[in-house]
TILOZA-926598 format. One line per field, with one value per residue (C-alpha): residue in one letter; x, z, y. Coordinates in steps of 0.25 Angstrom, whole numbers, padded with zeros to 4 digits. Each point is the difference from the previous one (the first is absolute). Example, Ala and Ser with C-alpha at 12.3 -4.5 7.8 and 13.67 -1.06 7.14 Angstrom:
# residues 2
res <- a	s
px <- 0049	0006
pz <- 0031	-0002
py <- -0018	0014
***
This chain:
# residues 277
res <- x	x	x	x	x	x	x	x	x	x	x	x	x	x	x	x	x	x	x	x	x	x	x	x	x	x	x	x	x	x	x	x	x	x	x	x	x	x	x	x	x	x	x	x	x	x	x	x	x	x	x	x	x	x	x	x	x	x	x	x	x	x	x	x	x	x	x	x	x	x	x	x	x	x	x	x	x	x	x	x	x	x	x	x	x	x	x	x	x	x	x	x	x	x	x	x	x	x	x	x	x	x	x	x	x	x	x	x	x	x	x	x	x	x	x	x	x	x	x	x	x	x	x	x	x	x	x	x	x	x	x	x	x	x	x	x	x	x	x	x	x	x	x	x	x	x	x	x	x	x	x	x	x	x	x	x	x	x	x	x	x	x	x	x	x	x	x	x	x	x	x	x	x	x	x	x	x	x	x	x	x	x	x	x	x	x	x	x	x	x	x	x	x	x	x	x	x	x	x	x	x	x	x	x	x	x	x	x	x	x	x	x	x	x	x	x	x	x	x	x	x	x	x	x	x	x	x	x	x	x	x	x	x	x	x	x	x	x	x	x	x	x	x	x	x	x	x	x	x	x	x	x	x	x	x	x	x	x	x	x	x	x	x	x	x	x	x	x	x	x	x	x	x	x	x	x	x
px <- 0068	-0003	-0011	-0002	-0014	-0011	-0016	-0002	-0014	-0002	-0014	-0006	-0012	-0003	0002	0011	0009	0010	0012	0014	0013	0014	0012	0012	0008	0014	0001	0004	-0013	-0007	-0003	-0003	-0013	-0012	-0014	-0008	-0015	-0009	-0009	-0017	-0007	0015	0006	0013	0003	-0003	0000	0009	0005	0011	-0004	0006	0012	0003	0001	0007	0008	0002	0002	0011	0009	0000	-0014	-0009	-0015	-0016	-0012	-0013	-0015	-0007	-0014	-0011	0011	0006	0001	-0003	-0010	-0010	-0010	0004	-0013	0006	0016	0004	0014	-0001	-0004	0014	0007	-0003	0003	0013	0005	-0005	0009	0013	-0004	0002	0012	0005	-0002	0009	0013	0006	0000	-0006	0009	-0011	0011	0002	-0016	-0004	-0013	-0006	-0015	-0006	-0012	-0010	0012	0008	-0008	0000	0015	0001	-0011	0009	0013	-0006	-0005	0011	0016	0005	0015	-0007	-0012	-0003	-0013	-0004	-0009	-0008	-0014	-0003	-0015	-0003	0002	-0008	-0012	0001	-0016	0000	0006	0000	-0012	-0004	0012	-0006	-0009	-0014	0002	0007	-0014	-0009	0007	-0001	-0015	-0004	0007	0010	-0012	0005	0015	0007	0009	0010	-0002	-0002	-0004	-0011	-0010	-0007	-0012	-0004	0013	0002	0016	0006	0005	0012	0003	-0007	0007	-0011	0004	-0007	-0002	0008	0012	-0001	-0005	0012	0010	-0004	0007	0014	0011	0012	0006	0001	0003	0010	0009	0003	0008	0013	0006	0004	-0012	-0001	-0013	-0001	-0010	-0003	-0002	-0012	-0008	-0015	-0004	0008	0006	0015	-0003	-0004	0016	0006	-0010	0006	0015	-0003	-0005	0010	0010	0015	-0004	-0006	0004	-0010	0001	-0007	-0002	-0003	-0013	-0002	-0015	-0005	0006	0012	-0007	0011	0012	0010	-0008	-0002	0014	0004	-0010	0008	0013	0000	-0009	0010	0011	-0005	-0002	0012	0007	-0008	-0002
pz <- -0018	-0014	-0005	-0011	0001	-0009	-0001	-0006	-0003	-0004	-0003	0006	-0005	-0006	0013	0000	0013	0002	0006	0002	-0004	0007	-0007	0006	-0007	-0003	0002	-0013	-0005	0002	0014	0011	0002	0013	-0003	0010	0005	0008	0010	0003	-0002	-0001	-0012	-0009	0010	0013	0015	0001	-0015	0004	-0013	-0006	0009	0000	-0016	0000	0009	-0008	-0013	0007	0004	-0014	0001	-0008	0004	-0003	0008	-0006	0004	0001	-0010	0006	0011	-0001	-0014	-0008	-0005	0003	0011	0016	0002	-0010	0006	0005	0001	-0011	-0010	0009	-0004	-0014	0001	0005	-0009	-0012	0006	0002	-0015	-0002	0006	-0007	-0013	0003	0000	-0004	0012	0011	0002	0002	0005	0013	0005	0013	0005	0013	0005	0011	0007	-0009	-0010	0007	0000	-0015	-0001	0007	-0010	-0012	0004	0002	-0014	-0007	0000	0007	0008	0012	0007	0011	0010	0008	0010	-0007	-0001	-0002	-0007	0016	0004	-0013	0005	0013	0002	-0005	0009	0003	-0005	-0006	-0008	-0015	-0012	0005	0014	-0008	-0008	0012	0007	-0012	-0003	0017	-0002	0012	0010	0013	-0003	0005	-0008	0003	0000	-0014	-0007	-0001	-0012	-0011	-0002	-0013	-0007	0007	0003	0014	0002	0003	0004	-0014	-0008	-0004	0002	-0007	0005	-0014	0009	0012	-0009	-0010	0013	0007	-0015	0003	0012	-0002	0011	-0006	-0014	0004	0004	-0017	0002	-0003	0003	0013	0008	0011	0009	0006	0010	0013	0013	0004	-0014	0004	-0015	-0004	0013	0002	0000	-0016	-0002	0008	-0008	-0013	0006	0004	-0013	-0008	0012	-0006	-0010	0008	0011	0008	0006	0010	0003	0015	0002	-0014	-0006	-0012	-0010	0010	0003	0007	-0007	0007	-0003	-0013	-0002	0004	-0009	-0012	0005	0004	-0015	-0008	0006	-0003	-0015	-0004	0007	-0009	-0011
py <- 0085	-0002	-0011	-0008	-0004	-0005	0000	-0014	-0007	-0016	-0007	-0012	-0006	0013	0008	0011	0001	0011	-0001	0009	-0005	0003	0000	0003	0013	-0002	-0016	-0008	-0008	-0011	0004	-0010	0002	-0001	-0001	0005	-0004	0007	-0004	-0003	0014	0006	0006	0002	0011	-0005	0005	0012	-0001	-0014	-0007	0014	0001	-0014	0002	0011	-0005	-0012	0007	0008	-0014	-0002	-0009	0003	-0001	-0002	0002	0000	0000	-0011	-0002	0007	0009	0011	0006	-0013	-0003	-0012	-0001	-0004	-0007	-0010	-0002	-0012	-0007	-0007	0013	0007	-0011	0002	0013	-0003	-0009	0010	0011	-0011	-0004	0018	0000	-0012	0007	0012	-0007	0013	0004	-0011	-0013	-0010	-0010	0011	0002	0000	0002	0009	-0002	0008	-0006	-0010	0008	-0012	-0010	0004	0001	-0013	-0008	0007	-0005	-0013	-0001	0007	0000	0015	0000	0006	0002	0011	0000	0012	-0005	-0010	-0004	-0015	-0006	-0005	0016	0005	-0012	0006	-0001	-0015	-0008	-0015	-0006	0012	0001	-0006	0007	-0003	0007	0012	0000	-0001	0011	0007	-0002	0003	0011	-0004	-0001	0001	0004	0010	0009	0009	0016	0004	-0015	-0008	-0004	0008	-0006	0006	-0004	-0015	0005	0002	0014	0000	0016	0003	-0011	-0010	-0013	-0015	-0013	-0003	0006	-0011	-0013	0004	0001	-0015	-0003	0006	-0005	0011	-0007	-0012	0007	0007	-0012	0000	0012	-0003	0013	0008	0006	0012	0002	0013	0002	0006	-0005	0008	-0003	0001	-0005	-0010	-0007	0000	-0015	-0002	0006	-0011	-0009	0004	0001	-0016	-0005	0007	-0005	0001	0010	0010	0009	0008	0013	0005	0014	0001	0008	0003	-0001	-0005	0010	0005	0011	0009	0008	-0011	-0011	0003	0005	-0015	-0007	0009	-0004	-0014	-0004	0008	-0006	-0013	0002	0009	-0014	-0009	0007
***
């Protein structure tokens, strides 16, 4: 198959992000287009390359297509010890506002967007914000599953910063986190994480955001997700109510992560924008 695809880079507050775009070969421009967003501690590539398969895949319906790295992921730059939704939200409207300055080839008035994980939660808060046609969510994470270890009555900055400052005495972390002392970060697998990340998160409700889009929605996610509950999906299907259909992908995990479930989260998303878009 042949492929028309594209190294782009874009600055935010003096930060370079890289990103690939997909152009479809042999379709008449401007080109509908999907802008894609990946996930926490993920990248533009993602589990088993389905960022790039689901470009390519897009670009060969005649859809073209962006994924990029977030600042301070993957090959941008920035530090991750300083990402929080509000900085990816950034980021996501700088690469709409790329996108928008190519009208040779992208038709900003066909834009969909695709999040995967806290990539959703990002989609979703983008959507909210900004005018897109459609708006596709695999599996996605929600601010209460990002503050995960501040709950109830914990759930507000100065419990984030006495966590922080005990160094989450007495918690119990899962195989491969917990806290680094000498920086003040949580470790998440190696990615340091703030306290700035979980104060700035209590300041953002995607589900109520989300209710602004005006467009056509698709949650994919899988039944059996062990990190983002199959529940958060319903969640998102509710408050989006007429506009948005869910489809679940029975035993499935967080990033379909088997050759028929992710053949069926391919499918059933392109389906849905080559119909909207």
């Amino acid at each position: 198959m042949p492929l028309n695809e594209h190294a782009v880079t874009f600055e935010v507050n003096n930060d370079r992000l890289h990103g690939m775009l997909h152009l479809p070969v042999g379709a008449p421009a401007p080109h509908p287009c999907v802008l894609m967003l990946h996930g926490f501690t993920g990248t533009s590539i993602e589990p088993h390359r389905v960022f790039v398969l689901m470009a390519r895949a897009f670009a060969a319906a005649g859809i073209a297509a962006m994924r990029f790295d977030f600042r301070g992921s993957g090959q941008s730059e920035g530090a991750f010890s300083d990402m929080t939704l509000t900085r990816e939200l950034e980021d996501a409207l700088a690469a709409l506002a790329l996108l928008e300055g190519r009208g040779d080839v992208i038709d900003r008035s066909r834009m969909g967007i695709l999040g995967l994980s806290m990539g959703g939660l990002m989609a979703a808060l983008t959507a909210g914000t900004v005018s897109v046609k459609a708006l596709g969510l695999w599996a996605p994470a929600s601010p209460a599953v990002m503050l995960g270890w501040f709950n109830g009555e914990r759930r507000n900055p100065a419990s984030i910063v006495a966590a922080f400052a005990a160094g989450f005495a007495g918690e119990e972390f899962p195989a491969g986190m917990g806290f680094h002392a000498p920086s003040g970060h949580m470790d998440f697998g190696g990615n340091p994480v703030s306290k700035e990340f979980f104060i700035d998160a209590l300041n953002h409700d995607s589900l109520t955001t989300v209710k602004n889009h005006a467009g056509k929605a698709l949650i994919v996610h899988g039944t059996a997700d062990p990190t983002v509950p199959f529940a958060v999906g319903q969640q998102y299907a509710a408050a989006l109510r007429e506009h948005g259909t869910l489809h679940a992908i029975d035993g499935a995990g967080h990033t379909f992560e088997s050759i028929p479930h992710h053949d069926e989260a391919l499918r059933v998303t392109l389906e849905f924008f080559k119909r909207l878009l």
